[in-house]
KOLDOKE-429813 format. One line per field, with one value per residue: x, y, z of N, C-alpha, C, CB in turn; chain; residue in three letters. Coordinates in steps of 0.1 Angstrom, whole numbers, plus 5000, padded with zeros to 4 digits. Glycine has a CB too. Example, Ala and Ser with C-alpha at 12.3 -4.5 7.8 and 13.67 -1.06 7.14 Angstrom:
// KOLDOKE-429813
n.X	[5132,5128];
n.Y	[4943,4978];
n.Z	[5078,5071];
ca.X	[5123,5137];
ca.Y	[4955,4989];
ca.Z	[5078,5071];
c.X	[5132,5129];
c.Y	[4967,5000];
c.Z	[5078,5079];
cb.X	[5113,5141];
cb.Y	[4955,4994];
cb.Z	[5090,5057];
kette	[A,A];
rest	[ALA,SER];
This chain:
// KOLDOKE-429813
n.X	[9559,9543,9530,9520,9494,9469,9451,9422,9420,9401,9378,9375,9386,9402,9427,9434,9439,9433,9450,9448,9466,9480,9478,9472,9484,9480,9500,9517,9530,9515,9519,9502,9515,9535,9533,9506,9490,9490,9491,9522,9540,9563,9587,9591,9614,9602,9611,9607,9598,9584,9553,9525,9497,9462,9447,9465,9490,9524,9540,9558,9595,9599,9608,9609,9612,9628,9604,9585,9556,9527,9497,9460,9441,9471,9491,9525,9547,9566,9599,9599,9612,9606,9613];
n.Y	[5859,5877,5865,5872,5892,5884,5903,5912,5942,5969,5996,6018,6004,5999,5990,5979,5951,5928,5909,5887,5900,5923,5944,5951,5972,5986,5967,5967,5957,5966,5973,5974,6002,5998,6021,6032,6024,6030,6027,6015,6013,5981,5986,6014,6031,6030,6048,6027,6043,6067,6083,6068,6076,6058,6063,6071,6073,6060,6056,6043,6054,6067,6077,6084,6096,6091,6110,6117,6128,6115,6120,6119,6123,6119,6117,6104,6103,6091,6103,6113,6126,6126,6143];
n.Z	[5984,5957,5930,5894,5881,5857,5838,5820,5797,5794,5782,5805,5829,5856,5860,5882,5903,5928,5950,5977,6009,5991,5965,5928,5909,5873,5865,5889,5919,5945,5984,6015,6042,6066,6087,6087,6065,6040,6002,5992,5965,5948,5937,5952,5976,6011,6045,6073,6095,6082,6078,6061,6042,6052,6028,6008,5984,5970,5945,5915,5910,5939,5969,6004,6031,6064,6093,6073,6061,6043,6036,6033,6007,5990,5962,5956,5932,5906,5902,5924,5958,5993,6023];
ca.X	[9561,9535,9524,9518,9482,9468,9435,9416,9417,9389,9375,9369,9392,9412,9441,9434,9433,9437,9454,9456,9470,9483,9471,9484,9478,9491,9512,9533,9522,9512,9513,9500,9528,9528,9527,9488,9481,9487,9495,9534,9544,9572,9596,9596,9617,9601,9610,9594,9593,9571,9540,9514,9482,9455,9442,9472,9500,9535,9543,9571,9606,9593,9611,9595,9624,9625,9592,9577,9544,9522,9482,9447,9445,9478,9501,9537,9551,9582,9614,9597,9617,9604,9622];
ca.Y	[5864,5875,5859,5884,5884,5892,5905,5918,5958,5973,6010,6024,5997,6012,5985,5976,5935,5928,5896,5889,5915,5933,5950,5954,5985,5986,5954,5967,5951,5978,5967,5983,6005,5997,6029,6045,6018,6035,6020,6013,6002,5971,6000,6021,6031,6041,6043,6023,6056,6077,6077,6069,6073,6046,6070,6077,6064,6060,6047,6048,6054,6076,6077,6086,6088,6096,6108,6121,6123,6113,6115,6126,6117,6124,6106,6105,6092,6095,6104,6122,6125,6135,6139];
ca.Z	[5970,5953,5916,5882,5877,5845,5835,5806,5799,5784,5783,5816,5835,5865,5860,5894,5909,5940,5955,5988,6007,5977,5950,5918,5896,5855,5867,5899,5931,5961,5991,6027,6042,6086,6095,6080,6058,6024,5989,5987,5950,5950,5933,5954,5988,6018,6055,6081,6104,6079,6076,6044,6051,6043,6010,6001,5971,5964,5933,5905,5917,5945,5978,6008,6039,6078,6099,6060,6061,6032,6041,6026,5987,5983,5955,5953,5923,5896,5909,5941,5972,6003,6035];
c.X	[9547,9534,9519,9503,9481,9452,9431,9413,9408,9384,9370,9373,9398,9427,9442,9430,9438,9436,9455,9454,9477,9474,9481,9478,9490,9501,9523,9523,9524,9512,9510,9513,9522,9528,9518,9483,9479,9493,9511,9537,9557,9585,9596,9605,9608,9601,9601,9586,9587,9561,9532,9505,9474,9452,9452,9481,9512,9538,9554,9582,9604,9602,9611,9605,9619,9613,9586,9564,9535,9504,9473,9449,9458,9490,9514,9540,9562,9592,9610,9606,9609,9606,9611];
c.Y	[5864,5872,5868,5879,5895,5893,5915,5933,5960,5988,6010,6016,6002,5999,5980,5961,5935,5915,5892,5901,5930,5936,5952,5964,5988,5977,5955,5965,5961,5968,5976,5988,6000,6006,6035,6036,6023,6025,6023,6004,5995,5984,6013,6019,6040,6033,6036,6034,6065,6071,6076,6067,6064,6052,6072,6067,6067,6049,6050,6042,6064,6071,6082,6081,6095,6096,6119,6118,6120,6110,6121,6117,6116,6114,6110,6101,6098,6093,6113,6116,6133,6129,6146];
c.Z	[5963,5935,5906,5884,5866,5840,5823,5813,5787,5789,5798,5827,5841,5864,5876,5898,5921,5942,5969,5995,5999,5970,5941,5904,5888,5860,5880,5909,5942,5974,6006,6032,6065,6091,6086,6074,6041,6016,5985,5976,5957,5949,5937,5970,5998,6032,6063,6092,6096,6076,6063,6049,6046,6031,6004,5993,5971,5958,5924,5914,5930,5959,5989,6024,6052,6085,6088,6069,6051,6037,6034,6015,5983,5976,5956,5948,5914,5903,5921,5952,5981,6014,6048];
cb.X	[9570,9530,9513,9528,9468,9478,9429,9400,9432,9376,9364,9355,9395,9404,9453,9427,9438,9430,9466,9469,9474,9490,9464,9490,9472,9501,9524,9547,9528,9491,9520,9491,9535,9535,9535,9490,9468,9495,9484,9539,9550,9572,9595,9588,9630,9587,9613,9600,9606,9572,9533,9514,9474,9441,9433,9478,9496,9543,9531,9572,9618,9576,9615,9578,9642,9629,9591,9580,9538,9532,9478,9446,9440,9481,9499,9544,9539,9585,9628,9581,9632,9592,9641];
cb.Y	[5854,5884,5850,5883,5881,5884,5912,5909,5969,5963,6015,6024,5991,6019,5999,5985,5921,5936,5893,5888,5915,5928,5965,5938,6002,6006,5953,5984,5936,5988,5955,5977,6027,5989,6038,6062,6019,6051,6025,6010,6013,5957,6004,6029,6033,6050,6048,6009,6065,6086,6082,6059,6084,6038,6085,6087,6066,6063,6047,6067,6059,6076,6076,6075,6089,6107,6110,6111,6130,6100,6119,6144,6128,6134,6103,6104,6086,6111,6111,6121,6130,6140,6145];
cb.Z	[5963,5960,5919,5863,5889,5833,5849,5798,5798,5785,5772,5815,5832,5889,5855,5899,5902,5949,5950,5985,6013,5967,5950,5912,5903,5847,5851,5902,5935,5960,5992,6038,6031,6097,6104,6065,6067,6020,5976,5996,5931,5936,5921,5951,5988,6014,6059,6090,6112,6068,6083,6029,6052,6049,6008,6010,5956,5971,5925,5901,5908,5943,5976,5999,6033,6078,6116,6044,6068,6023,6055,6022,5975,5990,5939,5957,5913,5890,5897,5948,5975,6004,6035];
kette	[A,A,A,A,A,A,A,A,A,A,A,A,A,A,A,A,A,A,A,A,A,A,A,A,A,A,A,A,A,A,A,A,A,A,A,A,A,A,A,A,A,A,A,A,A,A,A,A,A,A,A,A,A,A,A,A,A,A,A,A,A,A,A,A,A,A,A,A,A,A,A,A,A,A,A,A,A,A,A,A,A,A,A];
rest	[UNK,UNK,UNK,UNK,UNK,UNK,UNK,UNK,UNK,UNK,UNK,UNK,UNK,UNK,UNK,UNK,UNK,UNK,UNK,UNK,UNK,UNK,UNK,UNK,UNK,UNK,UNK,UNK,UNK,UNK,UNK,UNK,UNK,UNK,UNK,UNK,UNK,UNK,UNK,UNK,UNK,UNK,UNK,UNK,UNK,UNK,UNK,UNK,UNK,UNK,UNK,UNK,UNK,UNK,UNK,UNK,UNK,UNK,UNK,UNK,UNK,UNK,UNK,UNK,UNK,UNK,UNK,UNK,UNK,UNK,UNK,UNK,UNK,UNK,UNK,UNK,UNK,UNK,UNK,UNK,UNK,UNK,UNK];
């Protein structure tokens, strides 16, 4: 379980701390996904058979199912599906 952390925001702050193996960006805790190594938010779903790549994000309600792929820069966030 990981613990809220709280930190001072100020101009030019990315919202970003990092605990552990988590991170936590604007308050939701990311954590590595096991296949690529990308940034899986707490809130979202995604299978263990797709892939995120280490650069890559899913965040929000974002769901992220089957052998998906998610690699490069690329974000997934809101109400995104991808199968």
């Amino acid at each position: 379980m990981t613990s809220k952390i709280s930190f001072a925001r100020w101009p030019g702050d990315t919202g970003l701390a990092i605990k552990g193996t988590s991170v936590v960006i604007d308050g939701v805790v990311h954590c590595r996904h096991s296949n690529g190594g990308g940034l899986v938010a707490e809130t979202t779903r995604v299978s263990p058979t797709a892939f995120v790549g280490f650069n890559a994000l899913v965040s929000g309600a974002a769901q992220v199912y089957g052998g998906a792929r998610v690699y490069g820069g690329a974000q997934v966030y809101g109400d995104a599906r991808v199968y």
